[in-house]
N, C-alpha and C positions, 0 to 999 in steps of 0.2 A: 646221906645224900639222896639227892630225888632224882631218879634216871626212867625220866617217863620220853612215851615217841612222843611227837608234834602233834601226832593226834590227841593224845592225852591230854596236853597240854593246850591245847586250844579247845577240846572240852571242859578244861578248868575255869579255863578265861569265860567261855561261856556259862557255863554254871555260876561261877561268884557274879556276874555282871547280872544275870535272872534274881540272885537272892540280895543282891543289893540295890536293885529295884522294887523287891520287894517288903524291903525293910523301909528305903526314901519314900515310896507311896504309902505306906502303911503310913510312918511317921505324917509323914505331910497332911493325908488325908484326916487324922485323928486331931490334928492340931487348928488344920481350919474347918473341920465338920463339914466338909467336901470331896468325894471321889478325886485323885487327881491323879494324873500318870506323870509322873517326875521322872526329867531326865533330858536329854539333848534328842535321844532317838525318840519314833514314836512308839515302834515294839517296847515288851518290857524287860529291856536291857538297859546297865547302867555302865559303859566301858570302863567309867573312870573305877566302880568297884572293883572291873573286874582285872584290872591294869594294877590296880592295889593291892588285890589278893598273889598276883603271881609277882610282882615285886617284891611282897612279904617275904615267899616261899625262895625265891631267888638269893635274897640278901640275906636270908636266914640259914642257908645252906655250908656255909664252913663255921657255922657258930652253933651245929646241933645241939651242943655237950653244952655249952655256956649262956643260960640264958640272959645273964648279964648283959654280951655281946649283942645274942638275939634284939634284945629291946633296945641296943643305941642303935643298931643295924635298922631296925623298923623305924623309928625316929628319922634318923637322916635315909633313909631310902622313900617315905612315906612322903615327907618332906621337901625333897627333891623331885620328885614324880607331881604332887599337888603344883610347885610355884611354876615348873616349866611347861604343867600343863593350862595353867592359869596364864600365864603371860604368852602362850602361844594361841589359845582362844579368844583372850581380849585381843592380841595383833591383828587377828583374822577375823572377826565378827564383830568387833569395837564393843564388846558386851562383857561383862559380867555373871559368871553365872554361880559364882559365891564370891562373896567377898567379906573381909575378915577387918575391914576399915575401922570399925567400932568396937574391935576387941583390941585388948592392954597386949603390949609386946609384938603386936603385926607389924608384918613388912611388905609396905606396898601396896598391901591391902588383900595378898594372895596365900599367905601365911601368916602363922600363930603364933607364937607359943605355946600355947596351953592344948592345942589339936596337935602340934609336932609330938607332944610330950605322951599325948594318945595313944598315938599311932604305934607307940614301942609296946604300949599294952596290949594294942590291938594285935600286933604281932606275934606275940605271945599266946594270945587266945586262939590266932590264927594258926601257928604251929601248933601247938600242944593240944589243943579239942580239936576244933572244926575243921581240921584239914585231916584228921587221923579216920573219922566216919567216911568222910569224901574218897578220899583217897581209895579208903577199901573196895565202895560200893563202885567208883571208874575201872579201879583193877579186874574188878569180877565181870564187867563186862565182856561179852566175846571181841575180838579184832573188828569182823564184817561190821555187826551191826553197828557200833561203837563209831566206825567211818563213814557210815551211810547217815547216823543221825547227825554225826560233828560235817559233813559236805552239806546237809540240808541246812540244817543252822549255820554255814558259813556264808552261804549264797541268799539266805534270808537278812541276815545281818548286816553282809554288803550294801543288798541293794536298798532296807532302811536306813544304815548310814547315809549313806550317796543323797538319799531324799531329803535327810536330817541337815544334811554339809549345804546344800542347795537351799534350801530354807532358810539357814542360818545366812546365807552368802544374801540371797536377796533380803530378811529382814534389817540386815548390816546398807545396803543399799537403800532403802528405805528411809532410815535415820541421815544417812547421809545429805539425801535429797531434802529434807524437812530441813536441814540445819541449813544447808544452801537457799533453800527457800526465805529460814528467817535473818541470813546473810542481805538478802537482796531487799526485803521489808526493812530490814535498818539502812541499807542506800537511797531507798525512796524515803525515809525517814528528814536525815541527811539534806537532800535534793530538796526537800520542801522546808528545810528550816533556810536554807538560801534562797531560795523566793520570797520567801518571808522578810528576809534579812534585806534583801534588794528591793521589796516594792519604794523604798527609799530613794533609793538610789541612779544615780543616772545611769541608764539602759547601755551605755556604752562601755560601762565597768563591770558588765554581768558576765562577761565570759573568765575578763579573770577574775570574779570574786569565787564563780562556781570553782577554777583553779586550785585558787586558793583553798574551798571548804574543802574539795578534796584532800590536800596536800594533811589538812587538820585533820580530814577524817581517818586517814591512816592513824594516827596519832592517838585517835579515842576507839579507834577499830573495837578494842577487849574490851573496855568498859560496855561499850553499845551491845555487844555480843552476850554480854552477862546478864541482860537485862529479859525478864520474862515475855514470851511471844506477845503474850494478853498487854503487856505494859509499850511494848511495840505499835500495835495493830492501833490500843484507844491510841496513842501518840500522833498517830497518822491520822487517823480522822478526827482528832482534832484541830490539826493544821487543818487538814484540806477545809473545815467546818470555818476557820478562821479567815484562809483564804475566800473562802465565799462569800462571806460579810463584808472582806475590804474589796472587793473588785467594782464596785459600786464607784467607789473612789479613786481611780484608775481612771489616765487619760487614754484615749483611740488606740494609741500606739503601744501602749505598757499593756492593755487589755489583751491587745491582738500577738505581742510576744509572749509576754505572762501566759496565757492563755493556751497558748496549744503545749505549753510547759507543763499545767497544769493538767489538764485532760491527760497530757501523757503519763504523768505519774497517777492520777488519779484510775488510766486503763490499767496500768501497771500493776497497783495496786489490787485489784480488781481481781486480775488471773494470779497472780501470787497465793492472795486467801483462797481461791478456790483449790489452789494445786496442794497446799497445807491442806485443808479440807479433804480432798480425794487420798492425799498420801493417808494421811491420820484414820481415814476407819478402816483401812488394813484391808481387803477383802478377800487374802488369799490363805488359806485353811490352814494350811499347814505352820505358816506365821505368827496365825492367833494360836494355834495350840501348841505353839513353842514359847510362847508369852506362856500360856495357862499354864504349861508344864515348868516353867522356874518362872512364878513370880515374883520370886525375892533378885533376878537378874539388876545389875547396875549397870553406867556406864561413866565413864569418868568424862570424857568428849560433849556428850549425846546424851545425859541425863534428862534435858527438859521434855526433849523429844521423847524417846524410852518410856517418862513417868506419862506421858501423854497418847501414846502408842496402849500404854496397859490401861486406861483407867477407860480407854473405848474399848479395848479387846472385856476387861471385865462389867463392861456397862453400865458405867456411871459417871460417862459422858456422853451426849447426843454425838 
């Protein structure tokens, strides 16, 4: 049994979160042939390894003798630690920052199979090597010093968390505002396909037809919504291109209602794209380098936005 103080033990926590950042950046940087710091924080700390390493050593604690136990222990302890902490960062950030969608036997997208089945091995390696060096070398430290480095490393960690949570809280804002944006770009959509629909039409049926296209557009709300920004935006100016051509043909009165209808979606339109625009090239540091730090993040909501949010943070869009 492992009978360490809190100090100990929260220098463990800190130490596996340092070597498992050290392994995700290694890993990551070798694979795109770019330095990268991987991770949620910006220090190089990775909590989730390090929440993994002391769950190992937790759950692996009445199964010394048996490492059979040991590796279902790691399995479902591993396992339950990743999806609760998965489905409670997607709650809170609307993001992804792995997901397991495209591998055989996932659930949800947050869990494996074939990583649950890992993690019992990983367990194992966890006990039996790499915790046995560690172990020694924390024990041999003195009490003092051993408190003075794990308070310095606590109140560093803290306050990059805090910065990290903030970050994430506003990029989560961010996307939200983008999707509301191309919310309101499918209602001017909407609004000018009934103009459209009404230059026809006697001017006194225009208030309930607009009734009417609303009542419809609830109706196609998700289709419209599923539809790409880009396939949005030419839609609108193409109506508006279209409306321009027939106003010509427009008597006094239908020019002069039609008319400030028009302008009005056409302002509308106008501040929408630009707020897409301002939201989209990100310009707060910390935002983009939590982009750069997990660019494999999804989102299941906010996907359009997200893949459009990374492809200006890595520059290969204006």
């Amino acid at each position: 049994m492992y009978s360490y103080s809190i100090v100990q033990w929260l220098f463990f926590f800190y130490f596996y979160c340092f070597v498992g950042w050290c392994i995700e950046s290694t890993y990551v940087s070798v694979r795109t042939r770019k330095l990268t710091n991987r991770g949620f924080m910006r220090g190089p700390f990775l909590p989730l390894y390090g929440s993994g390493a002391i769950m190992m050593l937790v759950v692996s604690m009445p199964f010394q003798d048996n490492i059979l136990m040991v590796y279902v222990a790691g399995c479902v302890g591993a396992t339950v630690l990743e999806y609760v902490t998965g489905v409670t960062m997607e709650a809170l950030f609307k993001v992804r920052y792995w997901d397991y969608t495209k591998n055989k036997f996932n659930f949800q997208g947050h869990i494996c199979l074939g990583t649950s089945l890992s993690w019992g091995f990983l367990t194992i390696l966890m006990t039996e090597v790499v915790h046995v060096p560690v172990e020694r070398l924390v024990l041999s430290i003195p009490n003092m010093p051993l408190k003075a480095v794990t308070g310095v490393l606590t109140v560093y960690i803290a306050a990059d968390f805090a910065l990290s949570f903030k970050a994430a809280i506003d990029l989560r804002d961010v996307l939200v505002k983008m999707e509301k944006v191309k919310e309101e770009m499918v209602h001017i959509q909407k609004r000018l396909d009934v103009v459209i629909a009404l230059t026809s039409q006697e001017m006194d049926n225009y208030k309930a037809a607009l009734a009417e296209s609303a009542s419809n557009a609830r109706e196609e709300w998700a289709e419209s919504m599923a539809m790409h920004i880009e396939d949005i935006k030419s839609g609108i100016e193409r109506k508006l291109e279209q409306l321009k051509a027939m106003v010509p043909t427009w008597g006094a009165e239908q020019k002069k209602d039609m008319g400030e209808e028009i302008l009005d979606l056409r302002t509308k339109y106008a501040i929408k794209l630009e707020d897409r625009k301002r939201l989209g090239r990100l310009r707060d540091f910390f935002q983009r380098d939590m982009i750069r730090s997990n660019p494999g993040m999804t989102s299941v909501k906010f996907r359009e936005a997200l893949e459009e949010l990374k492809r200006r943070t890595f520059g290969k869009e204006d």
